[in-house]
C-alpha positions as CSV (number, residue, x, y, z in Angstrom):
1,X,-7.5,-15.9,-11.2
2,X,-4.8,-15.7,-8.8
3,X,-3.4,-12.3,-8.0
4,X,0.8,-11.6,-6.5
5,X,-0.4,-8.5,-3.9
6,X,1.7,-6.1,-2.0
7,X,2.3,-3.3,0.4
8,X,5.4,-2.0,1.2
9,X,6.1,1.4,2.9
10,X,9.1,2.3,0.6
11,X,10.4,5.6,3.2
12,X,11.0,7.8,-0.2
13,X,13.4,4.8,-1.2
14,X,15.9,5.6,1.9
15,X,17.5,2.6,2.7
16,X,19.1,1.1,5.8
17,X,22.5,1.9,4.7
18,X,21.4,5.9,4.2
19,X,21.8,5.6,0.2
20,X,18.3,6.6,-1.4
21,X,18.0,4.4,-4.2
22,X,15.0,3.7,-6.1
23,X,16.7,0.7,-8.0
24,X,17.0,-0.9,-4.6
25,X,13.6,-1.2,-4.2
26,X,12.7,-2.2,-7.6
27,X,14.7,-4.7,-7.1
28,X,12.6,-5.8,-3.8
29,X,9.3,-5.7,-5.6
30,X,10.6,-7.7,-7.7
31,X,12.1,-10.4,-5.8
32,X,8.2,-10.3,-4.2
33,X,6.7,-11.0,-8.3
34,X,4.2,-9.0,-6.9
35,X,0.8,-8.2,-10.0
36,X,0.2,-5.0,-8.3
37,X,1.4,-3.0,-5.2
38,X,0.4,-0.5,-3.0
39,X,3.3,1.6,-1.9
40,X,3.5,4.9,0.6
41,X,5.7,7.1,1.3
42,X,6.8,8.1,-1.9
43,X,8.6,11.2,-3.6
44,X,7.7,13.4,-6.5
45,X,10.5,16.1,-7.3
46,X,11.7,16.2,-3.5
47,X,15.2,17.8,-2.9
48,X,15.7,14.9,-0.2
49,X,15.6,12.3,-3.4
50,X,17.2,14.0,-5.9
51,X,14.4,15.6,-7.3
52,X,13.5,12.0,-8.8
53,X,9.8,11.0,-9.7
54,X,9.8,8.0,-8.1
55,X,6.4,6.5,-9.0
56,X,7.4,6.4,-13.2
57,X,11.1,5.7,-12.5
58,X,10.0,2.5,-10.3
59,X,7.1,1.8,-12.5
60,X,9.1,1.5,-15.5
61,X,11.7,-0.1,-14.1
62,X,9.5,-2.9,-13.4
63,X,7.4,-2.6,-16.6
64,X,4.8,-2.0,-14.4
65,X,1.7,0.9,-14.7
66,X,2.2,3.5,-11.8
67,X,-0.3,5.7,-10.4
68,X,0.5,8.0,-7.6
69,X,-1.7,10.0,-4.8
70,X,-0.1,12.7,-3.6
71,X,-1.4,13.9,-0.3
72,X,1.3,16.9,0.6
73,X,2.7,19.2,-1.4
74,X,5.3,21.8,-0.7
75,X,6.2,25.1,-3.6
76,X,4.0,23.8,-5.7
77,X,6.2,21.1,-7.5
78,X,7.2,18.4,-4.3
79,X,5.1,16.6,-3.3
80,X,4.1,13.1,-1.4
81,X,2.0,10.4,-0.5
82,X,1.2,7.0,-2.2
83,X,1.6,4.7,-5.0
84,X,-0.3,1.9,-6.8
85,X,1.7,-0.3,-9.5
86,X,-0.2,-2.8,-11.3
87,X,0.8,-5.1,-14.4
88,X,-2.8,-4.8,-15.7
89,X,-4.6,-2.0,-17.0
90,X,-5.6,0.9,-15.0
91,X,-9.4,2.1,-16.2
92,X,-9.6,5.1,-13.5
93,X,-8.1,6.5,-10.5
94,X,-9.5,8.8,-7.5
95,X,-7.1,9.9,-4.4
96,X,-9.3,10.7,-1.7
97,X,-8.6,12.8,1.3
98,X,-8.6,11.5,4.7
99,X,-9.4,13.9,7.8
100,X,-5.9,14.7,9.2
101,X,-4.5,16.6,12.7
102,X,-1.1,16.3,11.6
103,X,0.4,15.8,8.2
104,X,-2.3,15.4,5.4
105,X,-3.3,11.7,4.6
106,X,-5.1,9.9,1.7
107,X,-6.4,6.8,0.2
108,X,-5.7,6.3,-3.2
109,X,-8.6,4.1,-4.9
110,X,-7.3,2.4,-8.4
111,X,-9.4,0.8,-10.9
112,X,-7.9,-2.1,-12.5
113,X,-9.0,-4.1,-15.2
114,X,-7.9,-8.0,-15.1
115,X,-9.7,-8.5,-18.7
116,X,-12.9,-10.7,-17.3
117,X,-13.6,-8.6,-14.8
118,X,-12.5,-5.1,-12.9
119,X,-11.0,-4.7,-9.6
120,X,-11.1,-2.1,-7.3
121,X,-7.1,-1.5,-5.2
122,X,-6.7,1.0,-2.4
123,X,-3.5,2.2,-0.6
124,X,-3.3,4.3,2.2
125,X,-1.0,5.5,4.8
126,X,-2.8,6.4,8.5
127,X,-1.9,9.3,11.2
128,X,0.6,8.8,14.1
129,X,-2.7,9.9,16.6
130,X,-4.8,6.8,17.6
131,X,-8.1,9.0,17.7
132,X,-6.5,10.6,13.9
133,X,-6.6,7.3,13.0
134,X,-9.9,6.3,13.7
135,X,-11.4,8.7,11.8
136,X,-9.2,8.3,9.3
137,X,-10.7,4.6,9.7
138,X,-14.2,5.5,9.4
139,X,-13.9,7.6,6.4
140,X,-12.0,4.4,4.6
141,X,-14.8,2.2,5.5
142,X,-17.4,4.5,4.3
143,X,-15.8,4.9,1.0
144,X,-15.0,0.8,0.9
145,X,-18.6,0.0,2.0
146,X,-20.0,1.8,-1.4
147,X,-18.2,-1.0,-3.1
148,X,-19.3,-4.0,-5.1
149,X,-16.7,-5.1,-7.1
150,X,-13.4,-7.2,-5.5
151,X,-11.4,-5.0,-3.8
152,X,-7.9,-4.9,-1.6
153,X,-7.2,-2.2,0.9
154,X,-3.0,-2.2,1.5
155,X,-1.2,-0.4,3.5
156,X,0.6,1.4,6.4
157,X,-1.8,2.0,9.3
158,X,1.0,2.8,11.9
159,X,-1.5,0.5,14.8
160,X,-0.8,-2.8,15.9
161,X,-3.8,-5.6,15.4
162,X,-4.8,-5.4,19.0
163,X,-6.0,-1.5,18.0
164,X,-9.5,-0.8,17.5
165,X,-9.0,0.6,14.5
166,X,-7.8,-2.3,13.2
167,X,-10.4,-4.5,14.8
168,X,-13.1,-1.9,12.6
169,X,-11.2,-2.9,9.3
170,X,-11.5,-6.8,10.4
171,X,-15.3,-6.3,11.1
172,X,-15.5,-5.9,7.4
173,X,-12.8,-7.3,5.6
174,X,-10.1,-10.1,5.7
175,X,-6.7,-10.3,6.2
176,X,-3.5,-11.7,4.7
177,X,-2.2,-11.8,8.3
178,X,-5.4,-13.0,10.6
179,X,-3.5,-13.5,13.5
180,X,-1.1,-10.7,13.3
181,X,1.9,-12.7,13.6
182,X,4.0,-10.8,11.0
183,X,5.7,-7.7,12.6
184,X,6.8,-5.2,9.5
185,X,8.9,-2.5,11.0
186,X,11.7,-1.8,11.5
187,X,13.5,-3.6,9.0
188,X,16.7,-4.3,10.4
189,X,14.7,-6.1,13.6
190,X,11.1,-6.9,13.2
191,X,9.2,-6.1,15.9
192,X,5.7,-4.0,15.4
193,X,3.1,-5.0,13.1
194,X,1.8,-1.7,11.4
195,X,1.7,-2.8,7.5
196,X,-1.3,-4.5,6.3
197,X,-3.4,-6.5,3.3
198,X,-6.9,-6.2,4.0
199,X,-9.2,-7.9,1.2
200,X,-13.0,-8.2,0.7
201,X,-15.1,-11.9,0.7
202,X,-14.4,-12.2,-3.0
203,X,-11.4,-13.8,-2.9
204,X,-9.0,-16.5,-1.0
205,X,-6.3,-15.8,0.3
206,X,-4.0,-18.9,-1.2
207,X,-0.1,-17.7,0.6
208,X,1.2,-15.0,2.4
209,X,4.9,-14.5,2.8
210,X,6.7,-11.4,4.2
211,X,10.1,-10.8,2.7
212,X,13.5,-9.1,3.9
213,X,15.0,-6.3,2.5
214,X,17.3,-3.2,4.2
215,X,16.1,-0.9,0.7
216,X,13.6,0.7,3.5
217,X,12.7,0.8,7.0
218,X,10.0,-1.1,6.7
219,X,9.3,-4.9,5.3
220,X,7.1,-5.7,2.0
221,X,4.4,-7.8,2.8
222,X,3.0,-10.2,0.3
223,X,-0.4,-12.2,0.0
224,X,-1.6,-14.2,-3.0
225,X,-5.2,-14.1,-3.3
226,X,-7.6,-15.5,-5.6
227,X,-11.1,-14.8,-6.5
228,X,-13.6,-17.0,-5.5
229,X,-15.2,-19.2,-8.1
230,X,-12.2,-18.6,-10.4
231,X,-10.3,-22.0,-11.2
């Protein structure tokens, strides 16, 4: 079974132009066909997006299930973190709370059920501190190691592929992007790699295809996997 995966830092649907516009990045995730995605920051009743739940809006504008992490939240009702969409069933979800020096982050874990077989999907979105991320690092890889089924890690980890941090995930897991030759931010002029599909020896990675878009400040990033023994 082949599997359409991707992350994509969606900046509370802020686009290039200044317009927030949820439909504009719909519209990029589906350009991408992507099966499931892992998407950060995203808003829940914020002010600074027009008081929009963006997980359901873009979820049901692409027909697809959303599930959404929130990691900060402000007078009880805004709040804000990440978002998995997935075209298959979701059987469970757990958002689990990373150590944090700054704002609070999270990993969002997602159950998904492909009929034959389930599939665990993670999203997260790392610190700004290299040492905040580390140990934002080690606590992924600790929940990630208890693991047996498939599973995908996405997400924005704000470090470039030479970091150690990085070079911890790759220990472990593979990449849709081995040699780190894709840079993902900023938009208008590509020039840092910080946005990553990380995936476990279950599958093959079959393509993998970054896409433009100005709907956000960052570029979607795309990998088509399949599992292993599947044909």
């Amino acid at each position: 079974m082949k599997l359409r995966v991707l992350t994509y830092n969606i900046r509370s649907c802020h686009g290039i132009s200044g317009i927030i516009s949820p439909e504009a990045v719909a519209f990029t995730i589906a350009a991408t066909g992507a099966d499931i995605a892992g998407l950060q920051e995203v808003d829940f009743f914020n002010p600074r997006s027009g008081f929009t739940d963006q997980p359901r809006k873009i979820g049901k504008m692409l027909g697809m299930h959303a599930v959404f992490g929130p990691n900060v939240t402000r007078f009880l009702f805004i709040r804000f973190g990440n978002t998995v969409l997935s075209r298959y069933p979701v059987e469970s979800s757990q958002n689990f709370p990373l150590p944090s020096t700054g704002e609070k982050r999270g990993l969002l874990r997602v159950r998904i059920s492909l009929g034959h077989r389930a599939i665990s999907f993670f999203t997260t979105h790392l610190g700004l501190n290299q040492s905040e991320r580390m140990l934002q690092v080690r606590e992924i890889m600790n929940i990630i190691n208890s693991e047996s089924e498939p599973l995908i890690l996405t997400g924005d980890f704000n470090a470039s592929p030479e970091a150690p941090e990085i070079k911890k995930i790759q220990a472990t897991l593979l990449s849709v992007d081995p040699a780190g030759a894709w840079p993902t931010f900023p938009s208008t002029l590509p020039r840092h790699k910080i946005d990553y599909i990380f995936f476990s020896s279950h599958w093959r990675l079959r393509e993998s295809k970054l896409y433009e878009s100005l709907a956000s400040d960052h570029l979607p990033l795309l990998g088509l996997l399949e599992l292993a023994g599947d044909r």
